[in-house]
C-alpha positions in Angstrom: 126.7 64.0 30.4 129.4 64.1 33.4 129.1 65.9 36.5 131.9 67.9 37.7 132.5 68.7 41.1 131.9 72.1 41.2 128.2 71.5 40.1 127.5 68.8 42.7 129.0 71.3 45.5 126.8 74.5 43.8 123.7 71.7 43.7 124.5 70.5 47.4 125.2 74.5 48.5 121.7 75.9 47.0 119.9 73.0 48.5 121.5 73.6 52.0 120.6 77.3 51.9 117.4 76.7 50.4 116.9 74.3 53.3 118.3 77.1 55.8 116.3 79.9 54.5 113.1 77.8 55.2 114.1 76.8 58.6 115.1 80.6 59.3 111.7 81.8 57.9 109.8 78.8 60.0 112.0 79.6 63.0 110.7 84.0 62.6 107.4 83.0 62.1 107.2 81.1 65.0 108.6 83.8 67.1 106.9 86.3 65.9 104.1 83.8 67.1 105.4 83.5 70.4 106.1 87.7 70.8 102.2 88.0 69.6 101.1 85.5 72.2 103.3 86.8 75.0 102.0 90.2 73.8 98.3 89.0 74.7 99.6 88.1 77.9 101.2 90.7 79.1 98.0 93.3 78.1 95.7 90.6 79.6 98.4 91.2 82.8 98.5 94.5 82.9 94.3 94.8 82.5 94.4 92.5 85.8 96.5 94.6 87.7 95.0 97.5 86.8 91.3 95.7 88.3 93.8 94.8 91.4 94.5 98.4 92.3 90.9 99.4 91.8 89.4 96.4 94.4 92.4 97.4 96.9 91.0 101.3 96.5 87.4 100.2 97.0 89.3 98.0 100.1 90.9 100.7 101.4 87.9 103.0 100.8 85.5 100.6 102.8 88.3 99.5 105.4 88.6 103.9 106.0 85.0 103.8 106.1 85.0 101.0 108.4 87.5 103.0 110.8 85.2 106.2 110.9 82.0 104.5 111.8 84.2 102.7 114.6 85.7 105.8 115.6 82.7 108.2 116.1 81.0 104.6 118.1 84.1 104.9 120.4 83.5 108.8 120.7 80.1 108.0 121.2 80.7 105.6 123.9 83.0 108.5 125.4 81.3 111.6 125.0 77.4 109.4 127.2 77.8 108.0 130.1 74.8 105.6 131.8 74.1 107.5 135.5 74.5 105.3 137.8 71.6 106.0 139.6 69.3 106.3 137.0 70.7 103.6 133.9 68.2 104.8 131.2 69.4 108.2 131.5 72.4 109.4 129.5 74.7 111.4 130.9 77.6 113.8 128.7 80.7 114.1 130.4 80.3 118.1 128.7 
């Protein structure tokens, strides 16, 4: 039995895309891989961002917090005065 040329280029043709449909299907399945991982990532990302904004509200909360109390001390320092005469005696400026 002889083999023509035609069959040795189908034979060699169905190899080749037999051989390319397995490296295209490899190729998908690892980037579908790669998009599930990167996926993963960027929910992991956006879950620490999201913690990020809440500890710089709590930081902006306390640091607010931190200005009030400082505030009504300076106020306080403002509004009683020590008599000069008399320093254990407060004195309003009222």
């Amino acid at each position: 039995m002889k083999i023509n040329s035609f069959e040795i280029i189908t034979i060699v043709y169905v190899i080749g895309m037999t051989c390319f449909v397995l490296l295209y299907s490899y190729s998908f399945k690892n980037l579908n891989d790669r998009v599930k991982s990167l996926e993963e990532k960027m929910y992991l990302l956006i879950e620490i961002n999201k913690n990020e904004v809440e500890a710089i509200k709590k930081l902006n909360e306390n640091h607010q917090y931190l200005v009030n109390i400082f505030n009504q001390i300076e106020s306080a320092d403002v509004r009683f005065r020590f008599d000069k005469d008399n320093p254990t005696e407060k004195k309003t400026l009222n």
